[in-house]
N, C-alpha and C positions, 0 to 999 in steps of 0.2 A: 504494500500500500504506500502511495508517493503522498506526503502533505507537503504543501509551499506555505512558508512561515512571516508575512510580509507585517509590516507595525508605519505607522508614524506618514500618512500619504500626504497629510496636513494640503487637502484640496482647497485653492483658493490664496494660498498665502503667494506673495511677492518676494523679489532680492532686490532690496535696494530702489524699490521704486520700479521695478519692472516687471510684467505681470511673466505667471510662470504656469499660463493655460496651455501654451504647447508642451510643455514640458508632462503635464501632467495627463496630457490628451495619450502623446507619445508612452507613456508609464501603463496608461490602461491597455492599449494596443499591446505594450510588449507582455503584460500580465498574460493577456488572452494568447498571444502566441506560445507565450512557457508553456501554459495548461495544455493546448493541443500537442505540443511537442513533446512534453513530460507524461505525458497521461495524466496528470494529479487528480487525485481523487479526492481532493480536501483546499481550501484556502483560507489562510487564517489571518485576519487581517488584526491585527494586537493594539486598535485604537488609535485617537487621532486621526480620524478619516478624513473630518474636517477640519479647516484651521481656526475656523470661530465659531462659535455657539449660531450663531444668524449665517450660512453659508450662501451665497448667490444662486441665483435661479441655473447658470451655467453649470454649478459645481453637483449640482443637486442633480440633472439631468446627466453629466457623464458618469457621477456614480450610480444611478437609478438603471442608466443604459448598459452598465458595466456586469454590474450585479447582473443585470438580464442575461447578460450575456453569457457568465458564465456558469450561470443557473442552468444551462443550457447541456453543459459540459460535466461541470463537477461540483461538488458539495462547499456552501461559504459559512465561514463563522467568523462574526463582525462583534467587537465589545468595544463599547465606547471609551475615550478618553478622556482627560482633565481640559482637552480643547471643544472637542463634540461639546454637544446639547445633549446630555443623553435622553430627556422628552422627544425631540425632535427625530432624532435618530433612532430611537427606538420605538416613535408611534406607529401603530400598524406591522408590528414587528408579530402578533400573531397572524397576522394576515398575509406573509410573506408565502412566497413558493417553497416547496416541500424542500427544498435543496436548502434554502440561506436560514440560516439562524442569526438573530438579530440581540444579544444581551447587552442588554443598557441600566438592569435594578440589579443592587446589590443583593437582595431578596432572594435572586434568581440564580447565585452564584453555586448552589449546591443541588441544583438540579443540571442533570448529567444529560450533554446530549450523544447519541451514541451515532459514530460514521460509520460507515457502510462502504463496505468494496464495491466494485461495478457489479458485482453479480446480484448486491445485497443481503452478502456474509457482513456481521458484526466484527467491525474488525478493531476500532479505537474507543475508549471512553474520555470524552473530552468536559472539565469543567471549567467555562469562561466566566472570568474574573472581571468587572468592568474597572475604571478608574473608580476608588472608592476615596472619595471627600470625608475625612473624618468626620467633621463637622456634623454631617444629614449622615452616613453609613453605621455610626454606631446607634443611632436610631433604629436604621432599615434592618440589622443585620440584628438589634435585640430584639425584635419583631418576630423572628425567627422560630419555627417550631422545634426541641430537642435533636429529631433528624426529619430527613425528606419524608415525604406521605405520598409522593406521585407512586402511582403503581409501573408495572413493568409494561412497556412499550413491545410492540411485534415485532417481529425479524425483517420487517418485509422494509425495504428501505422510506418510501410515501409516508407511511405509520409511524414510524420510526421520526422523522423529520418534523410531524406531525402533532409529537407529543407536546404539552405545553407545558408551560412551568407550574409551579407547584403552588396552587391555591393557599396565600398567606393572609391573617388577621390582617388588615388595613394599619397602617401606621398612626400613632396618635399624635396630633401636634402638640401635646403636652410631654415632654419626658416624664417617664416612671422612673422609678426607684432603682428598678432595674436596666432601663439603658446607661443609667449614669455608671452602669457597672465598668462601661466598655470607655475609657480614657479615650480622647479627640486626637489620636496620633495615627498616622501611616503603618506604623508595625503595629499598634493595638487592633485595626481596623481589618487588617491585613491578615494577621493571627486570627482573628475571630473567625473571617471568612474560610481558613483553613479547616479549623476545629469544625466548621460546619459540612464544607467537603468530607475529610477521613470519615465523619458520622454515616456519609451517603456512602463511601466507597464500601466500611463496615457491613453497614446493615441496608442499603438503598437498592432500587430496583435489579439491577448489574451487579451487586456484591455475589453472584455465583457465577457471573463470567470472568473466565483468567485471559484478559485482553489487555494491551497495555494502556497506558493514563496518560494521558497530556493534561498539562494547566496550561491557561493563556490568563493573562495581566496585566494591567498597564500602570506601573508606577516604579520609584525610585530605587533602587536595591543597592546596598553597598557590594563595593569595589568595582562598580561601573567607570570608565572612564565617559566625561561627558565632552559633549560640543560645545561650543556657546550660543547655538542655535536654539536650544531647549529654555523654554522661557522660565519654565519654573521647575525644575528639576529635582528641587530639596538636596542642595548640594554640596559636597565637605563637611556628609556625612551624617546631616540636618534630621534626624525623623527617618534615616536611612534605614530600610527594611534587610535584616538577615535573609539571606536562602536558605539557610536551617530551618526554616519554615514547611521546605518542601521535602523535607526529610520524613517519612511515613512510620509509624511506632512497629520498633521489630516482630512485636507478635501477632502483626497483620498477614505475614507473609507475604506484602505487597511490595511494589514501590513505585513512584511515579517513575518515568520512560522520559518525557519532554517537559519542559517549559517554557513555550512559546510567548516573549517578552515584548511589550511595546512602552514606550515614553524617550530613550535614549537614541539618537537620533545615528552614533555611533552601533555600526553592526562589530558583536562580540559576545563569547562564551565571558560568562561567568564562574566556570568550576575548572580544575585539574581532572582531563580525564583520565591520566594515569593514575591518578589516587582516587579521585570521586568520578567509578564513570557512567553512575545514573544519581540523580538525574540531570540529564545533561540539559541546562539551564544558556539561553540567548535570549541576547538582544537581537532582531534582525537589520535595526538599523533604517532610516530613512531610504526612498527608492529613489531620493529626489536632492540636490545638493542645498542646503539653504542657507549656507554661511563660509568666509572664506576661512576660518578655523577648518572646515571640510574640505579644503582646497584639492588635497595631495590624497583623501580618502577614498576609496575603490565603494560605490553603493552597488550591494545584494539581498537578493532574495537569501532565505533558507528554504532546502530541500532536504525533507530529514524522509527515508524511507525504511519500512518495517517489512522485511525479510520475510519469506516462511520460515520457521525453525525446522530444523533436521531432524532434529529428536521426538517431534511431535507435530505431523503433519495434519494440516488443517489451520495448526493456530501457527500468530506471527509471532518473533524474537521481540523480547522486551526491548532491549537496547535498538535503534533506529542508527543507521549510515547517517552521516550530513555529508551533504555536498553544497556548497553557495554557488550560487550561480549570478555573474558578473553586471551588472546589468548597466546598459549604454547611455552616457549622457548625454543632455539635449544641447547644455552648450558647458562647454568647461568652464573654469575658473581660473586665472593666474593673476600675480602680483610681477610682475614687473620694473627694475630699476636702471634707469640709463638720463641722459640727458636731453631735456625739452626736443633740442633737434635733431640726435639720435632717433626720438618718438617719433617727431614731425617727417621721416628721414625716408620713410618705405619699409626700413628697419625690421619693424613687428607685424608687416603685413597680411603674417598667415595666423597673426591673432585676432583677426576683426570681426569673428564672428563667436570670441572667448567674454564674457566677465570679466574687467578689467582692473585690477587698482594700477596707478599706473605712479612711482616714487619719481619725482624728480630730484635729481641730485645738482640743479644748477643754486648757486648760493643767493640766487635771487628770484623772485616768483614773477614768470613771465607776465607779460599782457594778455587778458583775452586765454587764458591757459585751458582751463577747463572745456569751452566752444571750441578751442581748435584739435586738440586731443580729441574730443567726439566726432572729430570727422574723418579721423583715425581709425577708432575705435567704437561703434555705435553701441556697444553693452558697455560703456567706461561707466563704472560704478561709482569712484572717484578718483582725484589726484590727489597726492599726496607733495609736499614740500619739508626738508627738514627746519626745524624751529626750536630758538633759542631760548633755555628756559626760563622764564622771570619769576624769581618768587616773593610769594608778597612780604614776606617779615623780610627782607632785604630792608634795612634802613635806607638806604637811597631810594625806594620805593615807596617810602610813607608820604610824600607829599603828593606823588601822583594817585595815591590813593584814596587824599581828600579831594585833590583839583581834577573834577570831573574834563576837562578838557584838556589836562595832561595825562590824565586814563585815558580820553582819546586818540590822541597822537601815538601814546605805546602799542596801544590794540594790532593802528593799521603799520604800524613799524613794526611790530612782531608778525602779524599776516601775511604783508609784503616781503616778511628776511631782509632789511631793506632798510634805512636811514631816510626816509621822506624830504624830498626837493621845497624848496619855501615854496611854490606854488602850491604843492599838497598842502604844506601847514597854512599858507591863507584860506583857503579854501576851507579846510576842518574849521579855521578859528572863526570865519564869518557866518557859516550855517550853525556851529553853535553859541555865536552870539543872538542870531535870528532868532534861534528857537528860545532862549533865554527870552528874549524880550518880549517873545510876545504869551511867553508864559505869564511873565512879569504883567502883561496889561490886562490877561484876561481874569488873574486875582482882583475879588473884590476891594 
């Protein structure tokens, strides 16, 4: 059984002012070609679908068109992220095609959806984890019944797909006694939705099938390396969630297989598979590049595939192959350092269809710099100039630091790298005598 392991599509977001619809257009296309190519039986897409709570009419249609699409093919499981809406994203989420599964309530984290081979053999038990808000989640998840109550779904994959989640008490808007039990933290939130899982793996509909377990999730976890793309990451450690989490109590005789990870925009194992090699725990990483910290990063998919086992034919090997598969981007990113007319020169000619910063190393900031570089380079993100540091507890600095008008003159002498010509400083001194005075006349 092949699953593709994808996180973090963030549809809708910009670089720098430039919209990143083709790129995103391009990223479904190439989605839909892996599946056909892979055969993938599964798609797990680890939250952050969208880049804002309110997504455009555009974004909304090429995922609505996407999902269709591949509903067509192979089996989707979508859990919202800390960017998602998860209402939005999740309304109509039972009214989806038998294929997509849609988890967006925390409520819903311990109810097991089970995937199916093409023939619709039970082959995975998957339980989606959405981004849990401690804040509202330790509400949603004391809500919660001791274990699951959904009964056992059919073999038949439509039924299967089909089953819905697990009828919960309604949440009170007054906390009780008892949500206050579950502390407003990431790892407490996080923990609890465990303890609710192992409950269902225990004793829940599938606790007699020996199939392997995947988790999907979307949130922080220590020893991630981040980007700085990731807006709110909880990071250096902040509320940072253990993977010990995902470690199952030895007298289960189980163990989790995968953990399908989204929020980290960096694709990367979080375990030693020489010493810990279930369960093998990833980030998959952004499909899409969104910061020049990503400059020199390779973005993939994960492909993690489950074997027949040898020893016992019928069922699959716990442990899953990964393979990442490479995937193409729409425009590169480079940074760039040479001289104004180095730039200006033909030079970098076979970068003008890259993301640009572009360092200029000349010790004065030309005319006109930025217009003419863009005609260069039509993705120039920005220029850059190097600059002289002024600090402000510098005792020579105390005066310009009352005389608003010799704050002025350092401003555009430090912007320019540059000693300003007495026509610049008349010019500065007479617009801001202007504006002075008629401040001065319009006091009563």
């Amino acid at each position: 059984m092949k699953i593709l392991h994808t996180a973090d599509w963030h549809l809708g977001r910009s670089l720098h002012g430039f919209s990143l619809t083709e790129a995103f257009q391009d990223w479904c296309n190439n989605l839909l070609t892996i599946v056909e190519k892979e055969q993938i039986e599964a798609v797990l897409i680890a939250g952050d679908v969208y880049d804002r709570s309110v997504a455009s009419t555009t974004m909304v249609e090429l995922l609505s068109n996407t999902l269709t699409k591949l509903a067509n093919r192979t089996q989707v499981v979508v859990i919202s992220g800390n960017h998602d809406s998860a209402i939005r994203l999740g309304f109509g989420a039972e009214m989806m095609r038998p294929e997509i599964h849609i988890r967006t309530r925390a409520q819903d984290c311990a109810t097991p959806i089970l995937l199916t081979q093409a023939d619709g053999t039970p082959a995975v038990i998957l339980y989606a984890i959405p981004y849990l808000d401690p804040d509202s989640a330790r509400y949603d998840l004391a809500s919660l019944p001791p274990s699951p109550n959904s009964e056992p779904a059919s073999d038949t994959k439509s039924t299967i797909a089909l089953n819905s989640p697990i009828n919960l008490t309604p949440v009170s808007d007054t906390p009780t006694t008892a949500n206050t039990e579950i502390p407003a933290t990431h790892s407490a939130v996080m923990s609890k939705a465990m303890e609710y899982i192992i409950a269902d793996i225990t004793h829940g509909p599938y606790a007699h099938l020996d199939l392997p377990i995947i988790i999907m999730a979307h949130a922080f976890f220590l020893g991630a390396q981040l980007s700085n793309s990731e807006t709110t990451p909880d990071a250096g450690g902040i509320d940072g969630i253990s993977t010990s989490i995902f470690q199952l109590p030895p007298q289960l005789n189980k163990q989790i297989s995968y953990v399908a990870l989204g929020h980290i925009h960096r694709p990367q194992s979080l375990n030693n598979l020489s010493t810990h090699p279930i369960p093998i725990i990833r980030y998959s990483g952004s499909p899409i590049t969104f910061s020049f910290q990503e400059e020199k990063q390779s973005k993939s998919a994960v492909l993690l595939e489950f074997s027949t086992s040898p020893k016992f034919p019928g069922q699959l090997e716990k442990v899953p192959t990964i393979r990442t598969i490479e995937l193409p981007a729409w425009k590169k990113l480079i940074t760039l350092n040479d001289t104004y007319q180095n730039f200006l020169s033909g030079k970098y000619a076979q970068y003008a269809n890259h993301f640009v910063v572009a360092q200029i190393t000349d010790p004065e900031r030309p005319i006109n710099l930025t217009k003419n570089l863009q005609q260069v380079f039509p993705y120039l993100v920005r220029a850059e100039i190097p600059q002289v540091q002024t600090f402000l507890h510098d005792p020579q600095n105390q005066q310009k630091q009352t005389d608003p008008l010799e704050a002025l003159k350092e401003f555009f002498t430090q912007s320019g790298n540059r000693p300003l010509t007495q026509i610049e400083i008349d010019a500065i001194t007479q617009t801001w005598q202007n504006l002075t005075k008629n401040e001065e006349s319009a006091s009563p």
